[in-house]
C-alpha positions, 0 to 999 in steps of 0.5 A: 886663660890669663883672665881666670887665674889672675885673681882667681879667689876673686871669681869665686861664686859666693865672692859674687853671690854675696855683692849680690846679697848687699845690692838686693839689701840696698834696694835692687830689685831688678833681677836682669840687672842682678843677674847681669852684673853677677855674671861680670868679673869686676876684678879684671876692670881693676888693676891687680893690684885692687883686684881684692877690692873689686867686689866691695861697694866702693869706687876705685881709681883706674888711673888718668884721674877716672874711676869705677863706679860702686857696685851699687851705683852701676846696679841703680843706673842701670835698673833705672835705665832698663825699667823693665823693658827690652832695651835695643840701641843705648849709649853710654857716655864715658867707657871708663874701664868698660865696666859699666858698658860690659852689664849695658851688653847683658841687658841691651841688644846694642850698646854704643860707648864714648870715651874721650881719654884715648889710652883709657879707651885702649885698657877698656878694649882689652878689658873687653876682648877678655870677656869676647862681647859682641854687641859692644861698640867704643869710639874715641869722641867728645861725650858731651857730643854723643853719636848723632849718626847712630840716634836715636837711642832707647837709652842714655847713661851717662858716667859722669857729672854734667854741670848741665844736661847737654842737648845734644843728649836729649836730641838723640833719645828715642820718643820714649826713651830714658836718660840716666845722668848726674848732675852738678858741681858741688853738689850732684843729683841723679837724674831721670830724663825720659822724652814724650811726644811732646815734652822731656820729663824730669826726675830728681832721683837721688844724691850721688859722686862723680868725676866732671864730665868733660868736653873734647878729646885727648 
């Protein structure tokens, strides 16, 4: 029961309704999105401490140099990742505090997490357990390797910035399936993979901010 009355100010409806309210006025079009990220209590992905913030546009620290996402941006990647459609297997790449992988189970039969920072790994299956998610599975591995054993996906997403986009990623996207993922160094561009038949398809979609994503574990 901790979950509810910690930060409880912030689990109000209209505390959401109103993070709802600016996505839709940023762009956000996709009601399942809007209504899976309504239905996440963002505040206990943060440390008490910023629970206050959880529901502003804005990313915050969740230590071992990583961070949550914006509001806005989860809602972008994942409205570009849905597309409209039924999403069965998708893999997301960097667990982080399971946020982003907490709205992936609203809108996906399946979903797969990678996270190669073992105690961050560890906050995010508490965070989760909290929330009694079902369709989640996390493993303690090198992201820029993804899950071979489980592809093909229907969906990619990844939650860091790749200097390149790795090809072991492309080779596990499903034949019509779609990758979110940033890329860059100084400079990072939002990208949109999506795999033909015969070829993979790229789109630039727009500027973003992330931490660099990393091979190994640790």
């Amino acid at each position: 029961m901790s979950t509810v009355i910690r930060g409880i100010g912030m689990t109000s409806q209209r505390t959401r309704e109103r993070m709802l309210a600016r996505l839709r006025e940023q762009g956000i079009k996709d009601e399942v999105t809007l209504s899976a990220i309504g239905s996440i209590a963002r505040h206990i992905f943060v440390d008490e401490a910023l629970s206050s913030r959880a529901y502003e546009d804005v990313s915050l620290p969740i230590g071992f140099g990583q961070t949550i996402s914006q509001p806005y941006i989860v809602a972008r990647m994942t409205e570009i990742l849905r597309a409209n459609n039924t999403l069965n297997k998708v893999l997301e790449i960097g667990t982080g505090c399971g946020y982003q992988t907490a709205v992936l189970s609203k809108i996906a039969k399946e979903v797969y997490s990678v996270e190669r920072i073992s105690p961050l790994l560890l906050k995010a299956r508490g965070n989760l357990r909290k929330l009694s998610m079902r369709n989640i599975k996390v493993k303690h591995a090198d992201g820029t390797l993804g899950l071979p054993e489980l592809a093909p996906f229907d969906g990619i997403i990844v939650t860091a910035a790749a200097s390149h986009v790795p090809h072991e990623l492309l080779e596990q996207l499903a034949i019509g399936g779609r990758m979110v993922i940033p890329v860059g160094t100084e400079e990072q561009i939002l990208y949109l993979i999506e795999r033909t038949e015969t070829e993979y398809r790229q789109t630039k979609l727009e500027a973003v901010k992330f931490v660099p994503l990393l091979g190994g574990t640790n």
